[in-house]
C-alpha positions in Angstrom: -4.1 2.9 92.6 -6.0 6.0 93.7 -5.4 9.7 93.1 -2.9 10.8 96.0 -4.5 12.7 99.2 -4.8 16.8 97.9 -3.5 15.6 94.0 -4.9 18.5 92.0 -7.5 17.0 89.7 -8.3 19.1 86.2 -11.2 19.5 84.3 -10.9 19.3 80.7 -11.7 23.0 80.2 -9.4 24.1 83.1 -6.2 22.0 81.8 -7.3 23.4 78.4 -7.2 27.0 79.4 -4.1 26.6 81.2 -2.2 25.4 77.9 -3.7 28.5 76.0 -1.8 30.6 78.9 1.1 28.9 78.9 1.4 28.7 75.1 0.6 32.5 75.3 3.6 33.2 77.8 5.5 30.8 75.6 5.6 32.0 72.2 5.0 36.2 72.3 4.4 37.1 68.1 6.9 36.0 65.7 6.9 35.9 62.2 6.1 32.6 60.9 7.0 31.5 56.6 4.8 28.9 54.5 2.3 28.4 52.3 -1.2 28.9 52.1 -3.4 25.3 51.7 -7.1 25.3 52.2 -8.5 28.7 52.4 -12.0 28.8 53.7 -13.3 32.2 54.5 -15.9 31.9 56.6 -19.5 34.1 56.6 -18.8 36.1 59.8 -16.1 37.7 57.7 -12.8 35.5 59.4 -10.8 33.0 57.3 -9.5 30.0 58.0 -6.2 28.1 56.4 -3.6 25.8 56.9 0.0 26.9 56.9 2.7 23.9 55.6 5.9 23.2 54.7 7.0 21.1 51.6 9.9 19.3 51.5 11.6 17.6 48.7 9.4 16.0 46.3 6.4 18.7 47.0 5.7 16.1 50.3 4.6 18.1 53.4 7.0 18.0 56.6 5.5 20.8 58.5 1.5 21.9 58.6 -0.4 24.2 61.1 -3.4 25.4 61.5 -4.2 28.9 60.8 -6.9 32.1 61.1 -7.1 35.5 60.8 -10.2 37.3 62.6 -12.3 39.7 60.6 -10.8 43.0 61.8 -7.2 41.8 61.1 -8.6 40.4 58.0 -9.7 43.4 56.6 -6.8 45.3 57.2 -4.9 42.5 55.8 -6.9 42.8 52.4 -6.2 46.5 52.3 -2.4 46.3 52.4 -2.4 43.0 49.8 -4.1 45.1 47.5 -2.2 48.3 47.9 0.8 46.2 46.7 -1.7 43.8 43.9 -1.7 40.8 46.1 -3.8 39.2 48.1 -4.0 35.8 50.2 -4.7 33.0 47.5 -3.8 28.7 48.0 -0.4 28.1 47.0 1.0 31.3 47.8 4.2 32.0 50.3 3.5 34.4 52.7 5.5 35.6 56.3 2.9 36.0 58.8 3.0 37.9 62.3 1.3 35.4 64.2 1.0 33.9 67.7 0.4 30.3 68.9 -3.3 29.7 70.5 -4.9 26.9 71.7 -8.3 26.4 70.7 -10.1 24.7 73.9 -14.0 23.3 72.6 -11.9 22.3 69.8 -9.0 21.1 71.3 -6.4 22.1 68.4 -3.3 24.4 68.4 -3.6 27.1 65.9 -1.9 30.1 64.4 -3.5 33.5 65.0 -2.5 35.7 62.2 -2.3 39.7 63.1 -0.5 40.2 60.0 1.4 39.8 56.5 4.1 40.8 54.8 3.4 41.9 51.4 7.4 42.3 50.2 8.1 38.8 51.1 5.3 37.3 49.1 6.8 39.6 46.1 10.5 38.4 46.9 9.8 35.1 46.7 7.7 35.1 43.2 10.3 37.5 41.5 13.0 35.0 42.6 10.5 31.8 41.0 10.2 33.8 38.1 14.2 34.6 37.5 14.6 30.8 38.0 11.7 29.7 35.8 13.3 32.2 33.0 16.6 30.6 33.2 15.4 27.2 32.7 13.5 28.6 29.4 16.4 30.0 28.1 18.6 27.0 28.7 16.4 24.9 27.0 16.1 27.2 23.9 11.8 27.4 24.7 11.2 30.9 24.6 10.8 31.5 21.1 9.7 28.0 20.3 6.2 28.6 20.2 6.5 31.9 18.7 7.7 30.2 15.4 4.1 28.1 14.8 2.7 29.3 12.0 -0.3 31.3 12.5 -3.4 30.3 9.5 -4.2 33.4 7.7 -7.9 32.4 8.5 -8.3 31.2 12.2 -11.8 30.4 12.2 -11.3 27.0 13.9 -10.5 28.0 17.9 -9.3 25.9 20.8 -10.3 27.9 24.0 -8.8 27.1 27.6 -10.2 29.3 30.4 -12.7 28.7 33.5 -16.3 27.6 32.6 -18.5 30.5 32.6 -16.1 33.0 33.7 -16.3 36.8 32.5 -13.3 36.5 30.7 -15.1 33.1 28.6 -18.1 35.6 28.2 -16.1 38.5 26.8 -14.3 36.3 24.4 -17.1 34.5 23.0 -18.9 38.1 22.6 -16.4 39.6 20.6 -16.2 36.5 18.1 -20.2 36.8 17.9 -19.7 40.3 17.0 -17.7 39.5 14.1 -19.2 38.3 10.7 -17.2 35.6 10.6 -17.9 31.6 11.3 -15.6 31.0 14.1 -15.7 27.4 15.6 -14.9 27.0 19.1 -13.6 23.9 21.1 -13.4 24.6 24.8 -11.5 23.0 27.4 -12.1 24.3 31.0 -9.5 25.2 33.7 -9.3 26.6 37.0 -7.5 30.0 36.2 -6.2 30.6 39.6 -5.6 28.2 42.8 -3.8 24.7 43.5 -5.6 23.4 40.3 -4.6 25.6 37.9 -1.1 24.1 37.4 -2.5 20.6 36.4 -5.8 21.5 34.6 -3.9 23.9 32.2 -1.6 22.1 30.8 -3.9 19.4 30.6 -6.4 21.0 28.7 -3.3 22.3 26.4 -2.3 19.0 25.8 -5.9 17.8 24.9 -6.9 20.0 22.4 -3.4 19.7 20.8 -3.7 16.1 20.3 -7.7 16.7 18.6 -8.8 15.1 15.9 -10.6 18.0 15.3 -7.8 20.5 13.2 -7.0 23.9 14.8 -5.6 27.2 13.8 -4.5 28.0 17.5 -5.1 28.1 21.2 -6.6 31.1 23.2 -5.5 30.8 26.8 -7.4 33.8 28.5 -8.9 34.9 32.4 -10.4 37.5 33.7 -8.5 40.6 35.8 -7.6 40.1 39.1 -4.3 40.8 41.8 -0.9 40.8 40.7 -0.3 37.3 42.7 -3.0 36.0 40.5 -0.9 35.6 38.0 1.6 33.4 40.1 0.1 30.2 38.4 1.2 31.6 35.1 4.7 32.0 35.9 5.1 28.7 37.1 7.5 26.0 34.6 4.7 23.3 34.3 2.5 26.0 32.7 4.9 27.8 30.6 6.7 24.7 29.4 3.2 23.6 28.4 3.0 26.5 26.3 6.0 26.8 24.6 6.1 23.3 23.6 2.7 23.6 22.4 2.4 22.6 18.5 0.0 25.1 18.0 0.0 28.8 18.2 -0.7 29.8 21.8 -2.6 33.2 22.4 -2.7 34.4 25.5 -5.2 37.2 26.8 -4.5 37.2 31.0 -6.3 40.3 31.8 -3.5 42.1 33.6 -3.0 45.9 32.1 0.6 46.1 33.9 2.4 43.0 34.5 3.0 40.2 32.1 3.7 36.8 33.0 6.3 34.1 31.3 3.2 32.3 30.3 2.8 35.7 27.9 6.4 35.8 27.1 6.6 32.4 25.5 3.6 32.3 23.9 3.1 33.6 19.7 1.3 36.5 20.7 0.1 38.1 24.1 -2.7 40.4 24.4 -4.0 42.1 27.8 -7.6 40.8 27.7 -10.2 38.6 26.4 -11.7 40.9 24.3 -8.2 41.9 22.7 -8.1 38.2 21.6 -11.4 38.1 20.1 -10.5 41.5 18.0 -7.2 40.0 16.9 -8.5 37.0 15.1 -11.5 38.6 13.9 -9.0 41.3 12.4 -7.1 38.8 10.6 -9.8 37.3 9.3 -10.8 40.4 7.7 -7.4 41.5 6.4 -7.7 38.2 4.5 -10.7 38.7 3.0 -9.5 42.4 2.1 -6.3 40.9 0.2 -8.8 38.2 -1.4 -10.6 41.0 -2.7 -7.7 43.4 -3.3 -5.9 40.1 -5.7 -9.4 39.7 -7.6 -9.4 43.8 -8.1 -5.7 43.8 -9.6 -6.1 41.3 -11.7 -9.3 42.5 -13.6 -7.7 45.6 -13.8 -4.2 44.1 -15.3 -6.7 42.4 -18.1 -8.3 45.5 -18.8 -4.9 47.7 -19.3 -3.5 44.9 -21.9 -7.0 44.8 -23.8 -7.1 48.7 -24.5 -2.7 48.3 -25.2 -4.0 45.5 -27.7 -7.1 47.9 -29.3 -4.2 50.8 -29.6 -2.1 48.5 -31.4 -5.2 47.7 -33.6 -6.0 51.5 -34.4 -2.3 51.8 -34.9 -1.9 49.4 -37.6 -5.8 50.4 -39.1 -3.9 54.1 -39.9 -1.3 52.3 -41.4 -3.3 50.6 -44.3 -5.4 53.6 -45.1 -2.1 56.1 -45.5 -0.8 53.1 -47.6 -4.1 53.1 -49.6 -4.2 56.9 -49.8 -0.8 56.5 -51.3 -1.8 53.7 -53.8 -4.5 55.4 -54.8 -2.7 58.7 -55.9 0.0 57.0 -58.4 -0.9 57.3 -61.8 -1.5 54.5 -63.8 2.3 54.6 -65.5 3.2 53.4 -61.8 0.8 50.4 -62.3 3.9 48.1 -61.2 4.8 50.0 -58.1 0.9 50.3 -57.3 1.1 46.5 -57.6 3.9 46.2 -55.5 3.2 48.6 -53.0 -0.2 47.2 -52.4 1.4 44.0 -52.2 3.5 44.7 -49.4 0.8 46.9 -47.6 -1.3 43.4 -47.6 1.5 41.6 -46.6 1.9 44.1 -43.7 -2.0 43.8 -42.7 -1.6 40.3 -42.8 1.2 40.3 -40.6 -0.2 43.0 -38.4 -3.2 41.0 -37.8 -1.3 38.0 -37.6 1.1 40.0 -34.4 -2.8 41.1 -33.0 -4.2 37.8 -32.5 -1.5 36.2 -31.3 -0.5 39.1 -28.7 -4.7 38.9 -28.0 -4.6 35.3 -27.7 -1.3 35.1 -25.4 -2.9 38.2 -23.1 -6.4 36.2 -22.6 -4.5 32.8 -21.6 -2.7 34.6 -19.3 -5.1 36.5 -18.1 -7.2 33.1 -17.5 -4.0 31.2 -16.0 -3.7 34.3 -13.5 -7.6 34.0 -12.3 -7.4 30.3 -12.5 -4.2 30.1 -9.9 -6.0 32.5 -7.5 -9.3 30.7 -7.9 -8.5 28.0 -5.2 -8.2 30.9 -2.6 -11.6 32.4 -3.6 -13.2 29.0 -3.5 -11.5 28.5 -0.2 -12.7 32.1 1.2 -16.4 30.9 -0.2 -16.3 28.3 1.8 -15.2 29.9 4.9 -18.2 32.6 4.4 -20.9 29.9 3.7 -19.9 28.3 7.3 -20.5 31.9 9.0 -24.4 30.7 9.8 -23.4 27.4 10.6 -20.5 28.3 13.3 -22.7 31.0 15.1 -25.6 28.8 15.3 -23.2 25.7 16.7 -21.7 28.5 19.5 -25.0 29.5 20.6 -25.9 25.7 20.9 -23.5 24.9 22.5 -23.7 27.6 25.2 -27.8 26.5 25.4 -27.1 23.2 26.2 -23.9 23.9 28.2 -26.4 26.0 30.6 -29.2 23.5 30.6 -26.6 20.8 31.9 -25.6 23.3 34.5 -29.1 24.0 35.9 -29.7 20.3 36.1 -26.2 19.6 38.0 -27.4 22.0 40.6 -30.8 22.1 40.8 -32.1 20.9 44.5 -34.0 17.0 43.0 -30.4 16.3 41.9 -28.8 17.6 45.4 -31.2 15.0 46.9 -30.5 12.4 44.4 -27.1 12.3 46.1 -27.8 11.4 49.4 -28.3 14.6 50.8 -31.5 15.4 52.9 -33.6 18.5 53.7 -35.2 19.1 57.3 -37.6 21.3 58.7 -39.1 22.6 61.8 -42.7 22.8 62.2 -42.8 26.4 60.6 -41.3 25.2 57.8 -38.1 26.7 58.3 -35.1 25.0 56.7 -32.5 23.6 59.6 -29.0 24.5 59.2 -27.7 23.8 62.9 -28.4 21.2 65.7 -29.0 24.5 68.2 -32.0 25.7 66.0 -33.5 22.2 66.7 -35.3 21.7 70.8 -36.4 18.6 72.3 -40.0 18.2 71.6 -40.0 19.7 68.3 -41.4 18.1 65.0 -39.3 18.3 62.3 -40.4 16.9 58.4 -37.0 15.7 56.5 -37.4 15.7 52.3 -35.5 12.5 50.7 -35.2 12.3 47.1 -38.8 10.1 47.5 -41.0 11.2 49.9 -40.6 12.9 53.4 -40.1 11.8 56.8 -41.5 12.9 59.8 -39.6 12.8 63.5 -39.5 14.4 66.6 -36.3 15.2 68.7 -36.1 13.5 71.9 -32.5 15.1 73.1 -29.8 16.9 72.0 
């Protein structure tokens, strides 16, 4: 059956366009609630998202598509940051938007004019009061608090984003130190969608080592207040109290402080703070090492001059008695006898008292150096390892870098399946339009090139 005599017949564009209007009459602004999933900004300064719902079990009921243009967007940024925000995945925002309809794409999209900061805020306090509560009730806030901390932590478990300014800054301030620190490192995303799985993951892995820690550093670099969302979520701070070993946490906020810092055994406000803190009690042990060894030379010294006193003491004694012996006249011959008899017996027993009070003070002197000698040994040890640990970091960087490099170097692009094509000045293509019929193009494969021509477009 044909079309009807004076039917209106539409073009794509035309039924596309009248949509957009309608839509447009349709829905004036209005303030829309959800969360942010897949934030791409793009390079002529807009940014594109997706704005969804979640029902129960995390499962999406609701999803549209989203932008903000680059004038809007840039006045967006500047109110976020005036309140320490700004627009990040897995955040819950209120946006003043109207419904569009995108024609040479054919999609029905949100057109953000603006958000509300106070919302966003609302809606984390009210996560955090929640997340709290369930801490409390299960008796985790102090849990990981209790671990015992090693007097010597020179054997580190790092979690934090691979080559991120707060890894840098950490690593720096152990290298500064004259100590032998040993790192393993686990890395996590420290802010987005990932963040909640790869944290506690990486918590959990170096936990269950085979490799024996003294703690955990969890650290990131600064950044805007709802950058720290992630570490007030449950999953992360459940993972940290439960934690068998000591948890430090350097976040690299100056003002706030998230639960993941308030159930962890110590919080510090950035990387570097960390790095001081172990090196520092490193050092204080070595000072008490050194302060024991002092006191107890000094303890044996005091009871060997006591021990010569009592020697010069009783040395006086005999030569008054012999002073006195000597002045008797011979018709006290008998009391001469008997006086020098006694004045022996007094030597003897003098001497007797001196060896055995000399003898008791050495053996205790040697028990007291003898039960601290473990603890120098064990400080000994520790220092010898200083070369060894620095060298093993700064390997480990080396090679960490040269695996990088190769990952992204442009052979191992190609190696991929990924292709590079030219125009006949050489210039790299990017888009079909720089490409006209007629031109000769040269396309690099892993192996060799290819040469073509395009016929159309």
């Amino acid at each position: 059956m044909g079309p009807l005599l004076g039917e209106a017949t539409y073009t794509v564009s035309q039924l596309a366009d009248e949509i957009r209007e309608f839509l447009s009459e349709a829905f004036p602004p209005l303030w829309v609630v959800g969360e942010v999933q897949r934030l791409r900004p793009s390079r002529a300064g807009h940014v594109y998202f997706e704005l969804v719902e979640k029902g129960r079990g995390d499962q999406i009921v609701g999803k549209l598509d989203a932008v903000i243009w680059r004038t809007d967007h840039q006045r967006i940024q500047r109110r976020l940051a005036a309140a320490q925000q700004r627009l990040s995945e897995g955040q819950q925002v209120r946006c003043l938007a109207r419904v569009d309809f995108y024609p040479p794409g054919g999609r029905l999209q949100l057109v953000v004019r603006d958000v509300d900061p106070l919302f966003t805020l609302g809606h984390l306090e009210q996560r955090r009061q929640q997340v709290l509560a369930f801490l409390a009730q299960q008796g985790l806030m102090e849990t990981n608090r209790q671990r015992p901390l090693a007097a010597i932590p020179l054997n580190i478990g790092l979690v934090t984003s691979e080559e991120s300014a707060a890894y840098h800054d950490f690593v720096s301030g152990l290298q500064a130190s004259p100590y032998g620190f040993r790192l393993a490192f686990v890395h996590a995303a420290m802010q987005g969608r990932e963040t909640e799985r790869q944290v506690p993951s990486a918590l959990s892995l170096l936990a269950a080592s085979a490799r024996r820690l003294d703690a955990i550093v969890l650290i990131r670099g600064g950044g805007a207040k709802s950058d720290l969302a992630a570490f007030d979520s449950q999953v992360i701070a459940e993972a940290v109290a439960r934690c068998p070993l000591p948890v430090l946490t350097g976040l690299g906020h100056e003002i706030d402080q998230s639960i993941t810092d308030q159930v962890s055994h110590q919080a510090f406000k950035t990387p570097t703070m960390v790095a001081e803190f172990l090196s520092d009690r490193v050092r204080q042990a070595e000072q008490r090492l050194h302060d024991t060894a002092t006191a107890i030379g000094h303890r044996a010294h005091q009871t060997l001059q006591r021990a010569g006193l009592e020697v010069q003491r009783s040395e006086r004694l005999a030569q008054a008695a012999q002073f006195r012996l000597a002045s008797v006249s011979g018709a006290l011959a008998d009391v001469e006898r008997a006086l020098a008899s006694l004045g022996r017996r007094r030597l003897e027993e003098a001497a007797r008292w001196l060896d055995d009070r000399q003898q008791r003070l050495v053996a205790q002197s040697q028990r007291s150096i003898e039960r601290r000698r473990p603890e120098a040994e064990q400080l000994a040890r520790r220092l010898v390892e200083l070369a060894s640990g620095r060298i093993a970091v700064g390997h480990a960087a080396i090679e960490g870098m040269a695996r990088l490099c190769h990952e992204v170097s442009p052979q191992r692009v190609l190696e991929r399946g990924f292709s590079m094509t030219r125009d006949g000045a050489g210039k790299i293509l990017r888009r079909s339009q720089d490409a006209q019929p007629g031109d000769q193009l040269s396309t690099r494969l892993a192996e060799g090139e290819v040469k073509s021509r395009v016929e159309e477009k």
